[in-house]
CHARMM internal coordinates of N, CA and C (Angstrom, degrees):
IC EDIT
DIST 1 N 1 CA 1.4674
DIST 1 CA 1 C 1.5201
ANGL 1 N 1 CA 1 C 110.23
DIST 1 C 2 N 1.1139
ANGL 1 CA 1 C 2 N 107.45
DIHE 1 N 1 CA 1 C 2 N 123.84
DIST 2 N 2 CA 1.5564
ANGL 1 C 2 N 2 CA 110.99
DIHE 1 CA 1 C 2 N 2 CA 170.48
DIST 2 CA 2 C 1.7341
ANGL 2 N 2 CA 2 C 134.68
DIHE 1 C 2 N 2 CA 2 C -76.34
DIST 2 C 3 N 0.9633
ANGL 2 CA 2 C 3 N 115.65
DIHE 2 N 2 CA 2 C 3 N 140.38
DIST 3 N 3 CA 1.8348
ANGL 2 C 3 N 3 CA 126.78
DIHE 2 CA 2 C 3 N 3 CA -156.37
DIST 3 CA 3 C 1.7567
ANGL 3 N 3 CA 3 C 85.50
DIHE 2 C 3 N 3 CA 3 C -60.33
DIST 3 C 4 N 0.9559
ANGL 3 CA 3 C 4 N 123.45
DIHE 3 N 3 CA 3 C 4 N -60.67
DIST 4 N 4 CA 1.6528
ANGL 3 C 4 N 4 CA 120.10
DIHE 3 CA 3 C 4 N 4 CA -177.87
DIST 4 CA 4 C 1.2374
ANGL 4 N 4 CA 4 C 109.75
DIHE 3 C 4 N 4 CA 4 C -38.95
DIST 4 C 5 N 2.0093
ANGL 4 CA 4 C 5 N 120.82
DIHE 4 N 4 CA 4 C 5 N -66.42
DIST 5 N 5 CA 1.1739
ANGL 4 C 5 N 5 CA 103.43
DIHE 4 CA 4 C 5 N 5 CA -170.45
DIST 5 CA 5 C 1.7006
ANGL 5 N 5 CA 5 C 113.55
DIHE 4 C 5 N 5 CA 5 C -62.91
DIST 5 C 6 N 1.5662
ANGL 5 CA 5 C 6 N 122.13
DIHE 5 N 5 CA 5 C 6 N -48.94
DIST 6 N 6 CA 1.0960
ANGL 5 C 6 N 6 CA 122.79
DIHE 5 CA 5 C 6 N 6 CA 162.16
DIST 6 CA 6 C 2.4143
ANGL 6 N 6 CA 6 C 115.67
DIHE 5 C 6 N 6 CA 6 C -14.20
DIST 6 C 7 N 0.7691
ANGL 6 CA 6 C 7 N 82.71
DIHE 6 N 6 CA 6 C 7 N -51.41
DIST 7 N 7 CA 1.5447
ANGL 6 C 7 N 7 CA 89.34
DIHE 6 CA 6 C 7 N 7 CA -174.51
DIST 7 CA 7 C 1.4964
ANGL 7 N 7 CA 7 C 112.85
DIHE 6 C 7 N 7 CA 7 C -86.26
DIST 7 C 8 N 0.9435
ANGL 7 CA 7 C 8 N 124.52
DIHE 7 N 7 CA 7 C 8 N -23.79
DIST 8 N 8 CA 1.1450
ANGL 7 C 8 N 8 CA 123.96
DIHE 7 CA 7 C 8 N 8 CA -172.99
DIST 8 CA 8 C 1.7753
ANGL 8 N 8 CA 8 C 108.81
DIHE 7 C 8 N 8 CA 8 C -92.04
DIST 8 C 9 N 1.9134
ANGL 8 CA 8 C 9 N 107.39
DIHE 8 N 8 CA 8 C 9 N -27.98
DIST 9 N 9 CA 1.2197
ANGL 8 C 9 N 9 CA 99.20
DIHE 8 CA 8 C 9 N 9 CA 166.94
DIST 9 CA 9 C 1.6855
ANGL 9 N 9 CA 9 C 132.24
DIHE 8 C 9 N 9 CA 9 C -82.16
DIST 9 C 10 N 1.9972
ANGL 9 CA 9 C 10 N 103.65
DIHE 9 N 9 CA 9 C 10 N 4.65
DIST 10 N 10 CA 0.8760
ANGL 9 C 10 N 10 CA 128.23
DIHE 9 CA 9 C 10 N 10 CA -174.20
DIST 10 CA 10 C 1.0640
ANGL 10 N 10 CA 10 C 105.38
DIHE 9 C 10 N 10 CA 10 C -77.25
DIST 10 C 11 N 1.5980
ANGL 10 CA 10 C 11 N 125.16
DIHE 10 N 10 CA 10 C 11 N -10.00
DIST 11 N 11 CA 1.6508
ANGL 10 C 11 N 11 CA 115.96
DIHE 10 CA 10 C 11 N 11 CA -166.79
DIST 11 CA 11 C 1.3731
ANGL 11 N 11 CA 11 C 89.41
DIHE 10 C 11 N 11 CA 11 C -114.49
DIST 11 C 12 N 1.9468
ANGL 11 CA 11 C 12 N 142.89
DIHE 11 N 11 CA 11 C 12 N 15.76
DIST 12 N 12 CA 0.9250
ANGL 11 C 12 N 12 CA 115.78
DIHE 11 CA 11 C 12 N 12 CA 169.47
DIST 12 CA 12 C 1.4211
ANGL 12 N 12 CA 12 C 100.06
DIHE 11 C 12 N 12 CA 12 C -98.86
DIST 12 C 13 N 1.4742
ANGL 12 CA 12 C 13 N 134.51
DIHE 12 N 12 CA 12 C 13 N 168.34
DIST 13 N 13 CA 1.7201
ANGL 12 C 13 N 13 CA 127.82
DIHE 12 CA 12 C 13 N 13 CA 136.94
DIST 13 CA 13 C 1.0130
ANGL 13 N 13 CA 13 C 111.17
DIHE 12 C 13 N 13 CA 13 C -53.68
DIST 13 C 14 N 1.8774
ANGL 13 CA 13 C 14 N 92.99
DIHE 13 N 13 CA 13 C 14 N 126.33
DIST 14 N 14 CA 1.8833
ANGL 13 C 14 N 14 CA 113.11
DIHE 13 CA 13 C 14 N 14 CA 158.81
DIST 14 CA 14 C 0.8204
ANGL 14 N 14 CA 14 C 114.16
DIHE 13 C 14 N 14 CA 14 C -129.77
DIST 14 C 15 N 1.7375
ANGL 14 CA 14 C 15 N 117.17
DIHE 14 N 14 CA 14 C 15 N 162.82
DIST 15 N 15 CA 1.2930
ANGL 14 C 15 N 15 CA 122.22
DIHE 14 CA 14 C 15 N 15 CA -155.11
DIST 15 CA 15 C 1.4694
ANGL 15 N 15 CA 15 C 89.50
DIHE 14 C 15 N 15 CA 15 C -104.57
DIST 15 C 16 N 1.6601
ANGL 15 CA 15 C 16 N 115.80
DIHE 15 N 15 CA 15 C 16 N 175.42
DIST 16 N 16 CA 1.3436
ANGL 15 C 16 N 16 CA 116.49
DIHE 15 CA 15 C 16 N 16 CA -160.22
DIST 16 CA 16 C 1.2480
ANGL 16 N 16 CA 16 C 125.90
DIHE 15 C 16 N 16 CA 16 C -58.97
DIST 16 C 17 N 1.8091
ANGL 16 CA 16 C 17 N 99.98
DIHE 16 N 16 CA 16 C 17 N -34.45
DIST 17 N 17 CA 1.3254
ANGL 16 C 17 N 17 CA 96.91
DIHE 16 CA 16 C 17 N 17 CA 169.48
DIST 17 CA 17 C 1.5128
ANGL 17 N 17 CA 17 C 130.89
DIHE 16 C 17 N 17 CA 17 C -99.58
DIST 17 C 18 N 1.0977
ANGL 17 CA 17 C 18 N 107.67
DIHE 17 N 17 CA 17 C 18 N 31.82
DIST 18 N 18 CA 1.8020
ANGL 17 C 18 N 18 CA 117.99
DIHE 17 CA 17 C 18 N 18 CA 163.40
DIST 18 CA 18 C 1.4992
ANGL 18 N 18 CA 18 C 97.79
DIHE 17 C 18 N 18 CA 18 C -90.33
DIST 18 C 19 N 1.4509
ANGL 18 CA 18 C 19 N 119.94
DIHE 18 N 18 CA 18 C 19 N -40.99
DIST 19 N 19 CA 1.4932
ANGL 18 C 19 N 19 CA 117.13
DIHE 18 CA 18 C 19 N 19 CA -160.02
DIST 19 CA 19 C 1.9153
ANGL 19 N 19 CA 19 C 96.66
DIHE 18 C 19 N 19 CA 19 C -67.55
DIST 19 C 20 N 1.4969
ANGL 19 CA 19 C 20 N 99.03
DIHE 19 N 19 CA 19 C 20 N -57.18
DIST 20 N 20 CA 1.3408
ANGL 19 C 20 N 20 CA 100.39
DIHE 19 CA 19 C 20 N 20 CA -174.14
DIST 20 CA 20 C 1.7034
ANGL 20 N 20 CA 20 C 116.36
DIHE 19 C 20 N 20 CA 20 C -49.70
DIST 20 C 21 N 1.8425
ANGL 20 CA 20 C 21 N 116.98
DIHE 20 N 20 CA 20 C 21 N -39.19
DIST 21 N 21 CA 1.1198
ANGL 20 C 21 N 21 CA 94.45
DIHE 20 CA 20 C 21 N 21 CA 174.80
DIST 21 CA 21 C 1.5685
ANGL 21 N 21 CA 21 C 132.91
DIHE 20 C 21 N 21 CA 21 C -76.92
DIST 21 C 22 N 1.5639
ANGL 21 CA 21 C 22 N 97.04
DIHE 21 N 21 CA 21 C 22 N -18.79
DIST 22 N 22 CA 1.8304
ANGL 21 C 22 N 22 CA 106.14
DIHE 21 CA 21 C 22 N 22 CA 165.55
DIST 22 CA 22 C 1.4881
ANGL 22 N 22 CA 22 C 111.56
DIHE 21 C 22 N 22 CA 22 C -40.93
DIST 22 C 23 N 1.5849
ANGL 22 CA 22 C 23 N 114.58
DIHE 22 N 22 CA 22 C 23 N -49.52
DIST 23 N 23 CA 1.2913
ANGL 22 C 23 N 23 CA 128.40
DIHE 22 CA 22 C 23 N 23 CA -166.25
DIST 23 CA 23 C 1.3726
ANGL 23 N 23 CA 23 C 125.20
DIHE 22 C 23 N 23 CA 23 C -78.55
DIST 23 C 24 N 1.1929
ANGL 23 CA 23 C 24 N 103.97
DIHE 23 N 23 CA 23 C 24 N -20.30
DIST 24 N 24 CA 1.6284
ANGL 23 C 24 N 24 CA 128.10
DIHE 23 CA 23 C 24 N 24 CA 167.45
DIST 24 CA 24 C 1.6350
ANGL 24 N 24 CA 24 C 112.33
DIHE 23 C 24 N 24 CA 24 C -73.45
DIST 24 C 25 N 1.3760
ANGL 24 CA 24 C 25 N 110.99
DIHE 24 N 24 CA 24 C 25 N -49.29
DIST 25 N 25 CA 1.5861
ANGL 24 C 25 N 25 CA 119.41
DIHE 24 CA 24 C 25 N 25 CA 176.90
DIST 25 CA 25 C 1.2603
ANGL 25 N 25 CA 25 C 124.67
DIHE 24 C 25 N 25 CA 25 C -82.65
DIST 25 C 26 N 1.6135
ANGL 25 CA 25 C 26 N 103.64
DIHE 25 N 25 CA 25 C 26 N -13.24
DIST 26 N 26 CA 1.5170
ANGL 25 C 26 N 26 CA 103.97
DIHE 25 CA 25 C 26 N 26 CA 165.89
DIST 26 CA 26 C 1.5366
ANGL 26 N 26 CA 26 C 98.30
DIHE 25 C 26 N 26 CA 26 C -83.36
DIST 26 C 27 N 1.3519
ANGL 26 CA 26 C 27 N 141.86
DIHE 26 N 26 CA 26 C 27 N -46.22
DIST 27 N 27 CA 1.2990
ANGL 26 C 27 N 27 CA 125.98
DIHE 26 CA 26 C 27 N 27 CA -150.32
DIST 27 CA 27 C 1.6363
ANGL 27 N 27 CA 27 C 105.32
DIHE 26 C 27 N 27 CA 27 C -87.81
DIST 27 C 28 N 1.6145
ANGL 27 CA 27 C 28 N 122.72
DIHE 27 N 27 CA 27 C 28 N -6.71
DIST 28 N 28 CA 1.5438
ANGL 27 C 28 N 28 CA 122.16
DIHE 27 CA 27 C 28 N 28 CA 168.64
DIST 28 CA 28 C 1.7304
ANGL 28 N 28 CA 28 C 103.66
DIHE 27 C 28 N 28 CA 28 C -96.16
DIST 28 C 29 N 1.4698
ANGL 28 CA 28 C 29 N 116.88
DIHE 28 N 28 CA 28 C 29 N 19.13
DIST 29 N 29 CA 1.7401
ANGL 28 C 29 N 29 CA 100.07
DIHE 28 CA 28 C 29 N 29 CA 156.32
DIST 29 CA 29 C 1.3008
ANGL 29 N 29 CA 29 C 85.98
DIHE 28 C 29 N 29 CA 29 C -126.14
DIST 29 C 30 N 1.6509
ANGL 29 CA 29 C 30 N 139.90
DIHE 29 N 29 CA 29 C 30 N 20.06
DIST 30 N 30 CA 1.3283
ANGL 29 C 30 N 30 CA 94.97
DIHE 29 CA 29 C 30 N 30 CA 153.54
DIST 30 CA 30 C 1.7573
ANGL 30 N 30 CA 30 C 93.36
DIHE 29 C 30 N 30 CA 30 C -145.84
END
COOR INIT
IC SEED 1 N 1 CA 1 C
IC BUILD
């Protein structure tokens, strides 16, 4: 996943579990 799209979906509202899976897929690429 790329830092742009990452950020850019940061400026929409998500529900808990969009955040959690953002947060899940950021912490298994790094």
């Amino acid at each position: 996943m790329k830092d742009e799209l990452f950020l850019r979906g940061a400026q929409v509202p998500m529900t808990k579990e969009a955040v959690r899976a953002l947060a899940l897929a950021k912490l298994e690429l790094h």
